[in-house]
N, C-alpha and C positions, 0 to 999 in steps of 0.2 A: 426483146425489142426495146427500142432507147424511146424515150419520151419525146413527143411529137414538138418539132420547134414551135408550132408555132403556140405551145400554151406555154415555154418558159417565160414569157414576159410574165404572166398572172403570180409565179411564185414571186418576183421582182416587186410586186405590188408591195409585199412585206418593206420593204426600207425604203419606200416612197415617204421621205419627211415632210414633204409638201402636203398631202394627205394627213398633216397635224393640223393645218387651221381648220377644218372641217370637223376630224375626231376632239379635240378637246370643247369646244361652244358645245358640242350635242351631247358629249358626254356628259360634261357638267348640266346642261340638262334636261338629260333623262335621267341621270342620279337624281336630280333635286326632286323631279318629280316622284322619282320611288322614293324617296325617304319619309315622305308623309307616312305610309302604310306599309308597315314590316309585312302584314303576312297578304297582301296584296303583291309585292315584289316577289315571296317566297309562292304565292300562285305565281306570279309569270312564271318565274324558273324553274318551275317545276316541281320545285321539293318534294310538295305530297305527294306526286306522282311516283318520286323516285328515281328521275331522268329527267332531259329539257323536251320541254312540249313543243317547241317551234318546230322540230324536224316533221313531227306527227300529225299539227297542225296545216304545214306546206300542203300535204298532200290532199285539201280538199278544194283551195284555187287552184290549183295544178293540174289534177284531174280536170275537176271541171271544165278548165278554159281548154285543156289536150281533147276531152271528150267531143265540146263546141266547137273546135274544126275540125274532127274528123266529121261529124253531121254537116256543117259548111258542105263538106264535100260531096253529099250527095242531095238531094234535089228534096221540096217539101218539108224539111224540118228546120224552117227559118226561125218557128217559134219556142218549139225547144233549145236550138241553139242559144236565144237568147236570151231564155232562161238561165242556163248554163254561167253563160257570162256573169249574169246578174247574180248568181250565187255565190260566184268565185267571186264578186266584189265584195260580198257580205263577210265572206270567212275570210278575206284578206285582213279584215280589222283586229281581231284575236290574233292571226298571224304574227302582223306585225308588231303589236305590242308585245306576243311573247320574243319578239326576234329582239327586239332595243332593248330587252331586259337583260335579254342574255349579252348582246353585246357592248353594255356599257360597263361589265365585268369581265371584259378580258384584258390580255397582254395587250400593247401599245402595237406589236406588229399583226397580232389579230384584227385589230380593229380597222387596219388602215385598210387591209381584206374585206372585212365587215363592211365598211363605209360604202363600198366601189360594190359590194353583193345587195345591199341598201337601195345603190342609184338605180341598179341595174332592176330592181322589181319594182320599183318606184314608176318606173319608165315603164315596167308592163303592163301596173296597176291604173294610172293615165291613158293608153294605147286603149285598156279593155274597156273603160271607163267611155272613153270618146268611143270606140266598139256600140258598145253600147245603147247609146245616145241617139248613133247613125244609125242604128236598127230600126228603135224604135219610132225615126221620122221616116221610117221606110227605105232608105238608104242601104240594103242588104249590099252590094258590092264594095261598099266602103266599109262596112262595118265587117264584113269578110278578110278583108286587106288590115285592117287596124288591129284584126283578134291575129293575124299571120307574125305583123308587128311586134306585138304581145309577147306571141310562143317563142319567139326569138329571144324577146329578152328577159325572160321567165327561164327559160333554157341556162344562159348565157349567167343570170341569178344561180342556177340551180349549181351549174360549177362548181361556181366561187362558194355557193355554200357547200357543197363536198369538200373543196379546197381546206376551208377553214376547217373542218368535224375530223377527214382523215387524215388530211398533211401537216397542220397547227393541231389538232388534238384538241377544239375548242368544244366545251361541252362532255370529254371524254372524263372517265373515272381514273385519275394521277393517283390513286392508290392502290390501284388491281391487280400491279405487280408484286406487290407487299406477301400476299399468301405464297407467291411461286417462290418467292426467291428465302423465305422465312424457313428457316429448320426446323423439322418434327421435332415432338418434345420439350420438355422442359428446357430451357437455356438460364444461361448465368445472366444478371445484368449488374446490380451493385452490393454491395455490406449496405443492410439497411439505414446505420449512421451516417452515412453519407451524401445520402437522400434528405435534402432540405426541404424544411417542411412550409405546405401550401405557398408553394414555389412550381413555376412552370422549369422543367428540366430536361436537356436533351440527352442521350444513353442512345450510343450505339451496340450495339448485338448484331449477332454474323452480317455484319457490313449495312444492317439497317439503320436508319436513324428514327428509334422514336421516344415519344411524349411521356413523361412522367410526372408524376403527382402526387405525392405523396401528404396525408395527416392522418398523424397518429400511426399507427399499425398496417393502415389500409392504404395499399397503393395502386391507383387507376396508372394503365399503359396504354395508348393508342399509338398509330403510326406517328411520325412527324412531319410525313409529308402530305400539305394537304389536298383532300380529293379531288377541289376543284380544279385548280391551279397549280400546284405541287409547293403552295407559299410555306415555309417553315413555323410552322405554330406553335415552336421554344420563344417566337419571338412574339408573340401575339398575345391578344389581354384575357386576362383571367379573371372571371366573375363567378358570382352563386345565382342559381336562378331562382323563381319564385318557390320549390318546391328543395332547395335549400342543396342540390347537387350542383356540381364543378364544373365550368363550361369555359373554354379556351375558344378567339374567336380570332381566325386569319389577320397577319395584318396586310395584307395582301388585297383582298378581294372583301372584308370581312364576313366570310364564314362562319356561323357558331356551329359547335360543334359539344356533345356531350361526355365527359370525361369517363364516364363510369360504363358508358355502351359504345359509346363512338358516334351516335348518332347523330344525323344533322337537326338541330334546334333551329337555325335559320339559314338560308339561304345567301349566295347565290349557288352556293353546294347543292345536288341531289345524290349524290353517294354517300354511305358513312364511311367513318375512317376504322380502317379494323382494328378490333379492340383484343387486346389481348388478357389473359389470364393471369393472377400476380397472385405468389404464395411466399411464405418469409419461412425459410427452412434453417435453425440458427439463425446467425446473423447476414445469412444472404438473402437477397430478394431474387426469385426465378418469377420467368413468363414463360408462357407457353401461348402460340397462337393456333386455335381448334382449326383442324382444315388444314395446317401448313405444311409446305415439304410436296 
């Protein structure tokens, strides 16, 4: 079955350049705003979670305000319902913060997506809001009509955010292909003399491209493409962290990420990047990625 006409406009939204004057002022700032506080950003996005929290979050206004008109619709639970509402407005606020966090890190065509999934809950979050309001001056039939308002454009948000997570892959782990397509076993990568040392260096192996690092004897390997974004991290900055290990950090999005595990160090990554196994057998360097094949 062919895809229904009338949502190909939404994939279109993508190279809506007009939808720049909007994405660049907000972006700039909500970046500025997270820049104050690394691991306050690396809360919105998840990190310690492991994944992005907005998706997980959505679903406590969402419920609730769906819960609140099915009640609407039967008789005597005026006041539960607007409880209801009232809830969904509280957890709207986590919501949205984890939502601008995440989206002030993505692709330019994500965002234009993002902006227009933005208006669209903005407009529900106002509707339940004045919902609300009308309730509680007693006004149940307007306040009925306003949450209908709402679920509409809650709905119509909710798309757009499927849109962006399955069609854009926003939020998704760009390294997860890595283990399937990676061959069992030990593999060849370079003669360890060739490997420049405390140098960021890219090495491809069976059609992979990734990260090397080499000082002294010892050489960390992770993917090169990164988890977030799929930004190439041969091209991104190399630092020691306080506990004096090797951390390469997107220049893309910037992602730190830890050399020696692949771990994410900060955000707006929540995947690590797989880390492979390095042995110097003579003068050649093998990896092996555990899991792979």
């Amino acid at each position: 079955m062919r895809e229904l006409r009338i949502l190909k406009p939404i994939a279109k939204l993508e190279d809506v350049e007009a939808l720049d004057a909007i994405v660049n002022p907000v972006k700039e700032l909500v970046v500025g705003m997270l820049s104050k506080s690394k691991p306050l950003e690396d809360l919105l996005h998840g990190t310690p979670a492991g994944h992005p929290l907005h998706p997980a979050l959505i679903l406590v206004p969402a419920g609730a305000w769906l819960s609140a008109t099915v009640l609407d619709l039967l008789p005597g639970n005026e006041r539960a319902a607007q409880l209801l509402v009232g809830t969904g407005l509280l957890a709207a606020v986590p919501t949205v913060a984890t939502g601008e966090a995440d989206w002030s890190r993505l692709h330019i065509q994500q965002m234009r997506v993002g902006v227009v999934h933005a208006a669209a809950n903005t407009t529900a979050i106002v509707l339940y809001t004045a919902s609300w309001l009308a309730r509680r001056r007693g006004n149940q039939g307007l306040g009925k009509l306003l949450a209908l308002g709402g679920l509409g454009a809650i709905g119509f948000g909710g798309y757009l955010g499927g849109h962006l997570s399955y069609r854009q892959a926003a939020g998704a782990n760009h390294a997860e292909h890595v283990p399937h397509r990676f061959p069992a076993g030990w593999q060849p990568l370079a003669p360890l003399a060739e490997l420049p040392e405390r140098t960021l260096t890219r090495r491809d192996v069976a059609g992979q491209p990734l990260l090397v690092h080499r000082d002294g004897d010892r050489v960390d390997v992770i993917s090169n493409v990164c988890s977030h974004l799929s930004g190439p991290l041969n091209e991104g900055e190399l630092s020691i962290d306080a506990e004096g290990d090797a951390c390469v950090t997107c220049p893309w999005h910037q992602s730190t990420f830890a050399l020696r595990t692949g771990e994410v160090v900060h955000g707006p990554a929540t995947a690590p990047q797989p880390a492979f196994e390095a042995r110097v057998t003579g003068d050649l360097v093998e990896v092996l990625l555990p899991n792979a094949g």
